[in-house]
C-alpha positions in Angstrom: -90.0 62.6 -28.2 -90.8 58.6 -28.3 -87.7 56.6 -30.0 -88.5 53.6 -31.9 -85.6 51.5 -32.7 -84.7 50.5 -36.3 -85.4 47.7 -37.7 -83.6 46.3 -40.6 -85.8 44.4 -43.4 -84.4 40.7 -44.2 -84.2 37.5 -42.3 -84.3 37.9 -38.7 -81.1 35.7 -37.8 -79.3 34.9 -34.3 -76.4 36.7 -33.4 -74.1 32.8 -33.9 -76.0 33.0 -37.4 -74.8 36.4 -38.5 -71.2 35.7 -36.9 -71.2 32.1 -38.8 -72.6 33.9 -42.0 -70.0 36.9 -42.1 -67.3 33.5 -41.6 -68.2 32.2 -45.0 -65.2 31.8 -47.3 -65.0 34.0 -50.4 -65.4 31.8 -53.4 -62.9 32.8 -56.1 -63.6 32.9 -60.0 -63.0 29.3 -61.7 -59.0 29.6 -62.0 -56.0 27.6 -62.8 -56.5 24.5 -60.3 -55.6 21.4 -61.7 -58.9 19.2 -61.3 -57.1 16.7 -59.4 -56.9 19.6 -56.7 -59.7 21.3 -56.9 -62.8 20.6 -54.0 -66.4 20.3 -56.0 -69.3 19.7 -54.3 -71.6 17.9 -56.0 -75.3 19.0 -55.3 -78.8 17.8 -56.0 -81.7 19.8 -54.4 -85.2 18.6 -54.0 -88.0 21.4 -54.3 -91.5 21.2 -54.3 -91.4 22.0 -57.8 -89.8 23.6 -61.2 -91.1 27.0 -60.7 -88.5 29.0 -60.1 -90.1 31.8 -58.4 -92.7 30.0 -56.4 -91.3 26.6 -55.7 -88.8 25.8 -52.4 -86.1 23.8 -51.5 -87.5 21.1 -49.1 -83.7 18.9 -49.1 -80.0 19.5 -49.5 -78.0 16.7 -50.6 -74.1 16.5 -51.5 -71.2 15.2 -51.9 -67.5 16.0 -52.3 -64.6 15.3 -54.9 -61.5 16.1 -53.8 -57.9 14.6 -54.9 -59.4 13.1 -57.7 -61.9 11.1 -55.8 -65.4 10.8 -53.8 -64.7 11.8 -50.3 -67.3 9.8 -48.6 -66.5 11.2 -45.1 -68.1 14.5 -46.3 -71.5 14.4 -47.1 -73.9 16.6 -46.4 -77.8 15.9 -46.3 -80.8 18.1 -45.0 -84.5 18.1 -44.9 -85.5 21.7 -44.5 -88.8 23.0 -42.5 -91.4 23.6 -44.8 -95.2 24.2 -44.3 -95.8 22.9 -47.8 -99.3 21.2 -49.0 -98.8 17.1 -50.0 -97.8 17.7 -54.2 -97.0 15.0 -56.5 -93.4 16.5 -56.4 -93.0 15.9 -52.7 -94.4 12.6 -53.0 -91.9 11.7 -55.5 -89.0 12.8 -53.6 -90.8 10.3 -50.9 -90.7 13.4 -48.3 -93.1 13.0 -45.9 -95.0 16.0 -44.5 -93.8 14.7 -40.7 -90.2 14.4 -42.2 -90.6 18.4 -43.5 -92.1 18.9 -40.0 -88.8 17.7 -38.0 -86.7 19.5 -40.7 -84.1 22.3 -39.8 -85.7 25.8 -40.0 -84.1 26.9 -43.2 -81.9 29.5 -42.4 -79.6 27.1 -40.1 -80.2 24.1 -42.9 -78.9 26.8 -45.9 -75.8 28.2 -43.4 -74.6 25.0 -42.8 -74.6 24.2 -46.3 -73.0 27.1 -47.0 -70.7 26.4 -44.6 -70.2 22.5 -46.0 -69.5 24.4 -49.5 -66.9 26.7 -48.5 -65.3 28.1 -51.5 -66.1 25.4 -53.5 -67.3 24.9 -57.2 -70.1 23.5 -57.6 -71.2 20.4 -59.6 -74.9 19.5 -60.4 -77.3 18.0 -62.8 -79.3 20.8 -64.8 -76.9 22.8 -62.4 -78.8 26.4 -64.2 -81.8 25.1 -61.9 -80.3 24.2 -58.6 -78.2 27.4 -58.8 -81.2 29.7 -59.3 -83.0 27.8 -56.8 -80.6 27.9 -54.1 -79.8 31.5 -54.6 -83.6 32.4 -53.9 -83.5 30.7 -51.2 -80.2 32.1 -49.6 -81.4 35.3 -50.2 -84.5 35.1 -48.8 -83.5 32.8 -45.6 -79.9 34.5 -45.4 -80.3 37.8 -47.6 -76.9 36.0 -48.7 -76.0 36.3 -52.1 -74.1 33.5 -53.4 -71.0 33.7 -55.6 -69.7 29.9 -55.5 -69.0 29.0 -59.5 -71.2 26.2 -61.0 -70.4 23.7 -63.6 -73.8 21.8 -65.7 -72.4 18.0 -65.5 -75.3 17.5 -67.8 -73.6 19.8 -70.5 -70.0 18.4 -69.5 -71.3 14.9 -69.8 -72.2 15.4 -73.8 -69.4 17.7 -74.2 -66.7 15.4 -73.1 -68.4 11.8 -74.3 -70.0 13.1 -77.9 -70.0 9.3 -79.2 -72.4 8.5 -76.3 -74.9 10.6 -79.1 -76.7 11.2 -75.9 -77.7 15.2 -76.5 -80.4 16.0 -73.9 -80.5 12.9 -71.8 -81.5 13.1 -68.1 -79.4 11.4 -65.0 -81.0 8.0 -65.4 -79.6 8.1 -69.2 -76.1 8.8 -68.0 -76.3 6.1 -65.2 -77.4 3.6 -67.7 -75.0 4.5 -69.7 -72.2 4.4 -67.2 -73.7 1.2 -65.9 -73.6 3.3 -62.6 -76.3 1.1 -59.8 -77.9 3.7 -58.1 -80.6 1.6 -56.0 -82.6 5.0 -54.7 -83.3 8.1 -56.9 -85.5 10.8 -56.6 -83.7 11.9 -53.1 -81.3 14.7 -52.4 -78.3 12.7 -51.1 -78.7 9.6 -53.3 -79.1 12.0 -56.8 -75.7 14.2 -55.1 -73.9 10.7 -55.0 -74.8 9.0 -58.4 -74.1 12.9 -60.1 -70.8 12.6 -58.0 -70.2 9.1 -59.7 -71.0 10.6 -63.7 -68.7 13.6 -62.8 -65.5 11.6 -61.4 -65.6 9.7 -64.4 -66.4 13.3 -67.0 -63.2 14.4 -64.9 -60.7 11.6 -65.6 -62.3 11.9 -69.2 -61.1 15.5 -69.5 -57.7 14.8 -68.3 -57.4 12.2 -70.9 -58.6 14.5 -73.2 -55.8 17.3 -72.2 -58.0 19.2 -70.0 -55.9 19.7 -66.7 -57.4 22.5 -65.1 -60.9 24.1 -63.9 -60.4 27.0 -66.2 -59.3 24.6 -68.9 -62.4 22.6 -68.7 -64.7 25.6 -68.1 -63.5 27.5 -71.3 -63.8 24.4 -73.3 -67.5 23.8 -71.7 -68.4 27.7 -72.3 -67.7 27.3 -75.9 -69.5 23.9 -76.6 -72.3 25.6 -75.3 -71.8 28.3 -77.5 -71.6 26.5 -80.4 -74.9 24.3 -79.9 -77.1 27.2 -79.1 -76.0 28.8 -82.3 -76.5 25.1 -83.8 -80.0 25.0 -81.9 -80.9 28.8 -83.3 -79.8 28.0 -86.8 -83.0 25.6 -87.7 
């Protein structure tokens, strides 16, 4: 009788790629870390749209904070692959279909993010959108499933500076409001490092405000968010 190997359905990755992928650290639940000790990696993704079930990631941008500061000696920033048609989206994020062309193939560009993240929480603007997108795309390039906690800097950013009366404002608002100079926008790394900017300053807000830990400053953003859906669903 002929034999026919098995083979498994997912990405087809290298052998380095499956040993590098079953390397990843185990991201634990949002816990009592002061935030002065906790690494976040701040994160902005470009896609080729707000679909979530259609759209891709085209770049990776980020940043961290750790010891209470930007670390500007990591930084991570990646064009991905993409055989994408010209969009006004891409041509906002000033990608250049050449630029996609000489990207990384995705599964390498999303493991070495992963690999950047560690066991990290996350920080991003409209973070419900770049987590959703990102785990798509792990799972499809990686059939990874990621677990890293995320934190909305564009709910913690009302939350912890009410008086601002700033209540559904996008990242330009907040660097205006900052008077943060952010000279480029609309790219992966320059969006990771002007969110990075708003969110050092929303942490040494919270500590101010009593706030010392990640699970501190996660239950208190939980329940603000609570309490204006409820506020929302009441008129």
């Amino acid at each position: 009788m002929k034999m026919t190997w098995f083979q498994p359905r997912g990405p087809k990755l290298t052998l380095d790629q499956q040993e590098r992928l079953a390397a990843l650290k185990q991201p634990a639940p949002i816990g009592p870390v002061a935030l002065t000790k906790q690494r976040m990696v701040v994160l902005d993704l470009e896609t080729t749209g707000l679909h979530l079930k259609r759209d891709l990631v085209i770049s990776i941008g980020a940043v961290v904070i750790e010891n209470g500061a930007i670390d500007f000696s990591q930084q991570f920033e990646c064009t991905l692959n993409r055989q994408v048609k010209v969009t006004e989206s891409v041509l906002i994020h000033g990608i250049a279909p050449s630029e996609l062309a000489r990207g990384l193939p995705p599964a390498e560009a999303l493991l070495s993010f992963m690999e950047f993240a560690g066991d990290s929480v996350i920080l991003a603007f409209h973070a419900p959108f770049d987590q959703r997108m990102l785990a798509r795309a792990l799972k499809k390039d990686l059939g990874f499933t990621l677990k890293n906690a995320f934190l909305d800097v564009a709910d913690l950013a009302p939350m912890l500076f009410s008086h601002a009366m700033i209540h559904r404002g996008g990242l330009d608002h907040w660097l205006d409001y900052f008077h943060i100079d952010i000279p480029q926008r609309h790219h992966a790394a320059a969006d990771a490092m002007a969110t990075a900017q708003i969110a050092l300053i929303l942490m040494n807000r919270a500590r101010r405000m009593g706030l010392e830990s990640m699970d501190d400053l996660a239950h208190r953003l939980r329940c603000w968010q609570r309490s204006r859906k409820a506020a929302l669903h009441s008129f």
